[in-house]
C-alpha positions as CSV (number, residue, x, y, z in Angstrom):
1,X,7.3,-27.7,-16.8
2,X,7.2,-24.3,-15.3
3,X,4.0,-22.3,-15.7
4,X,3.9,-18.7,-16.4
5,X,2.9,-17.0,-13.2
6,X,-0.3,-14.6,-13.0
7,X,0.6,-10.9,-13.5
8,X,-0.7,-8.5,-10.6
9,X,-1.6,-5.0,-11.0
10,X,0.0,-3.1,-8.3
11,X,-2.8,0.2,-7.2
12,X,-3.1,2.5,-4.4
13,X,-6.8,2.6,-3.7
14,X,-8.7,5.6,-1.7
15,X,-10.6,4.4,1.1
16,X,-13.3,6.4,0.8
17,X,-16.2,4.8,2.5
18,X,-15.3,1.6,1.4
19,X,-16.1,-1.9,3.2
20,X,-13.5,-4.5,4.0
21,X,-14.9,-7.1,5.9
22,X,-12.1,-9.5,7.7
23,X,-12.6,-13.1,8.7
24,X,-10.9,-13.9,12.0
25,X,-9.3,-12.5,15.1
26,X,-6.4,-13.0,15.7
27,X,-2.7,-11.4,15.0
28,X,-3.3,-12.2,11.2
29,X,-6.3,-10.7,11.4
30,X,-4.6,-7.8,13.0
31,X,-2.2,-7.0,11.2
32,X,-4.4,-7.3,7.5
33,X,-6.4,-4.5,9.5
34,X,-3.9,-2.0,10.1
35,X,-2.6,-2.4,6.1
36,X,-6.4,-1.1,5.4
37,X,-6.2,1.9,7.8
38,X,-8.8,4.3,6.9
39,X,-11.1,2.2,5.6
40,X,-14.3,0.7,7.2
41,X,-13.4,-2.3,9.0
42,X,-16.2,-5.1,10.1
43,X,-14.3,-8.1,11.5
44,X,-16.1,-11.6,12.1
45,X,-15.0,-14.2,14.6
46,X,-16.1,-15.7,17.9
47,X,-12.9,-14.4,19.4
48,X,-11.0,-11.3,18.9
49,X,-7.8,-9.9,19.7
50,X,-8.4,-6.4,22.0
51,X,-6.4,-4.7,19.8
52,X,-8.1,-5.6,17.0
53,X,-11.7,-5.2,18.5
54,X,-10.2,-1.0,19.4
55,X,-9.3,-1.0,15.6
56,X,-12.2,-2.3,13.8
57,X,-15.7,-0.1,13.1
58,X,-17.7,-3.2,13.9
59,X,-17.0,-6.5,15.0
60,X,-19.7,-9.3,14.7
61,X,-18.8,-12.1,17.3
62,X,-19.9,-15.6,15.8
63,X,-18.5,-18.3,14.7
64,X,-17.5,-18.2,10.8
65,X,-19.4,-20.8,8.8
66,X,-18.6,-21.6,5.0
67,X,-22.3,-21.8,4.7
68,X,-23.6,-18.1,5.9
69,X,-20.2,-16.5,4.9
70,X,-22.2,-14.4,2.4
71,X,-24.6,-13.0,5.4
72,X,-22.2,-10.6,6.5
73,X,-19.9,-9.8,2.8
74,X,-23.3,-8.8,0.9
75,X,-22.0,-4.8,1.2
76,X,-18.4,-5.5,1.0
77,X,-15.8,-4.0,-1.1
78,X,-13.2,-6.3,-0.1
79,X,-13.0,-9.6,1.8
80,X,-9.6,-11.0,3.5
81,X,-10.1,-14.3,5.4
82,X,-7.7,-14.6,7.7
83,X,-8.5,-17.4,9.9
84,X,-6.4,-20.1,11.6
85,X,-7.8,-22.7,8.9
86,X,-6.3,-23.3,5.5
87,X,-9.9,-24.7,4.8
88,X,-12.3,-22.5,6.0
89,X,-10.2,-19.3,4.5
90,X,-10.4,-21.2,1.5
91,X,-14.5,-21.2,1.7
92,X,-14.3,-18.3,2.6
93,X,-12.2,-16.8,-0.7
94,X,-14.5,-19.1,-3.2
95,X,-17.8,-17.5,-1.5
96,X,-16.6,-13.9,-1.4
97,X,-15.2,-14.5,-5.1
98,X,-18.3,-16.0,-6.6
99,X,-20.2,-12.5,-5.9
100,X,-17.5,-10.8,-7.4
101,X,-16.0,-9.4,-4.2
102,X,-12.1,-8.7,-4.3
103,X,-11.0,-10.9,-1.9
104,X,-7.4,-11.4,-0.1
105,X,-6.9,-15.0,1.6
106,X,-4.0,-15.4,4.7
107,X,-3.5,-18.9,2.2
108,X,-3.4,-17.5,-0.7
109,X,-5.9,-18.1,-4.1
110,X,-7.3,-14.5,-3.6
111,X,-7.3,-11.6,-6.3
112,X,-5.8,-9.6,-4.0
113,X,-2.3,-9.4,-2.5
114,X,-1.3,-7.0,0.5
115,X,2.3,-5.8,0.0
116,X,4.9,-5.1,2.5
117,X,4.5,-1.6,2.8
118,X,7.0,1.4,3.9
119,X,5.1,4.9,4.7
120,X,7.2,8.3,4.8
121,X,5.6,11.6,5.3
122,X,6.0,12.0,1.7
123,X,5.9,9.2,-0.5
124,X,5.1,5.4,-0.1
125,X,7.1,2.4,-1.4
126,X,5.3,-0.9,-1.5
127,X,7.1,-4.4,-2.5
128,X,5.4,-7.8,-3.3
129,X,6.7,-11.6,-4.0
130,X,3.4,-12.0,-5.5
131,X,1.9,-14.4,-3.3
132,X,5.5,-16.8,-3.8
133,X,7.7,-15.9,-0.9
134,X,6.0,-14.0,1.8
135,X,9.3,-13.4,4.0
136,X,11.0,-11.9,0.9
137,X,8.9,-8.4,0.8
138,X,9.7,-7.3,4.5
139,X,13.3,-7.9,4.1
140,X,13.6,-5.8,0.9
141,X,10.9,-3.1,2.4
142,X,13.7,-3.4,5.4
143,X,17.2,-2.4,3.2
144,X,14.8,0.3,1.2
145,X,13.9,1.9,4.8
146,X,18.1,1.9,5.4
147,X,18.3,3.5,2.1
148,X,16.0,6.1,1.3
149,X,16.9,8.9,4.6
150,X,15.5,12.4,4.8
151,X,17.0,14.2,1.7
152,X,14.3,11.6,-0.3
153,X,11.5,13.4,1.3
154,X,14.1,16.7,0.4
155,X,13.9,16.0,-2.8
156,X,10.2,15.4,-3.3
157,X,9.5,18.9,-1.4
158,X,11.4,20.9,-3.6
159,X,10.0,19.0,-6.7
160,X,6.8,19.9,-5.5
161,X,7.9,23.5,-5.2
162,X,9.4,23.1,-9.1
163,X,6.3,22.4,-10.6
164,X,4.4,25.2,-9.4
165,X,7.0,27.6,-10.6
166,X,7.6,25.7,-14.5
167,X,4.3,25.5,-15.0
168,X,4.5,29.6,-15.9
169,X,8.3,29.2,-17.7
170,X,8.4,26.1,-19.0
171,X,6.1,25.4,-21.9
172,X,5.2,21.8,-22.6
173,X,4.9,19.1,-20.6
174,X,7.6,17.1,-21.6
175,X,10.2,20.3,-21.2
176,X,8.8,20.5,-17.8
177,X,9.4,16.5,-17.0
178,X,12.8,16.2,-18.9
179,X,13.6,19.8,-16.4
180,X,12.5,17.9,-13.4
181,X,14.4,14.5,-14.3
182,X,17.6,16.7,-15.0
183,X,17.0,18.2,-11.5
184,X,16.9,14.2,-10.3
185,X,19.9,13.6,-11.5
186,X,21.9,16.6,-10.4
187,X,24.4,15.0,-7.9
188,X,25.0,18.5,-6.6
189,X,21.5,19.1,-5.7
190,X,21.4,15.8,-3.5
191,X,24.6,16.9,-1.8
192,X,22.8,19.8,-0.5
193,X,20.2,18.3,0.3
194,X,22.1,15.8,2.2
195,X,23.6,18.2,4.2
196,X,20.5,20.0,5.5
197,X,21.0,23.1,2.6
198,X,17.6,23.4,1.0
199,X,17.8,27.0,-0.2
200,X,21.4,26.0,-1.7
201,X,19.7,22.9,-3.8
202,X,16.9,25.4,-4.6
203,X,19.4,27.6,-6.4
204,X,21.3,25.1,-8.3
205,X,17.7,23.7,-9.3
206,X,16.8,27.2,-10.7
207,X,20.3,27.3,-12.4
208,X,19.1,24.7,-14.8
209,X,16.2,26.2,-15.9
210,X,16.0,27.2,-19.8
211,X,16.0,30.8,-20.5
């Protein structure tokens, strides 16, 4: 019998001043770090990684017990446990879970999923398995970072620029979206800016506009 799998939201959250608190040192540990850039990062373990200890805001050097777990998640916004044991990162989950923290487990059970992540200076594309295959997001976030090259970020600068100027000519908002999706779909206008010609795709784009 298969079983309907649980639906996850995908969401780009602001850091802000918000706490994630990570359970363990080492390259796991690491690397759930990085993904939360910006935020404030506390990271508990009797060992950690130098790289790790340069990235986090505060490391608390003990060793991680099921039973005080909640001593150091009472102010958290986010809890990943990301330990070398299956059974203590499962403790770890149920304790940050049961106070209602979102919480992200290296062995999954968590209400919170990190996806494989691809950054460009002007958009972000993020890709998850949901928890079933973790090898399959990397190798998709991998062909997507062959794909998309620079007249993507092209593209989304002279939307950018679009918008500003339809706001004044163009109406309503659903003009001004179905303007912008026609301006998507203009093979010429990705030729151009394919080639380097921004000012030529900026003049086809203003072709289009409705008199």
């Amino acid at each position: 019998m298969c079983m309907n799998p649980v639906k996850m939201s995908p969401i780009l959250l602001s850091p802000g001043n918000r706490l994630v608190v990570v359970f363990g040192g080492g390259t796991v540990a690491l690397r759930k770090c990085r993904h939360f850039d910006g935020f404030r990062t506390r990271v508990v373990s009797p060992e950690v990684l130098p790289e790790l200890e340069e990235l986090a805001d505060e490391v608390i050097r003990v060793a991680v017990d099921p039973i005080t777990v909640k001593e150091y998640v009472d102010d958290a916004d986010i809890v990943v446990a990301a330990t070398s044991s299956h059974e203590l990162n499962d403790s770890i989950r149920d304790a940050a879970m049961s106070m209602g923290i979102m919480t992200n487990s290296a062995h999954g059970g968590g209400d919170v999923l990190i996806p494989s992540t691809l950054h460009r200076d002007r958009f972000t594309v993020t890709v998850s398995s949901e928890g079933r295959v973790p090898a399959f997001p990397p190798y998709v976030i991998s062909k997507i970072d062959m794909f998309l090259d620079a007249s993507y970020d092209a593209m989304l600068d002279l939307l950018v620029d679009l918008r500003a100027i339809i706001r004044d000519r163009i109406p309503t908002q659903p003009a001004r979206a179905e303007f912008l999706a026609g301006v998507l779909a203009d093979d010429r206008i990705w030729k151009r800016l394919s080639e380097g010609d921004r000012d030529g795709a900026f003049s086809i784009a203003m072709e289009r506009m409705p008199e």
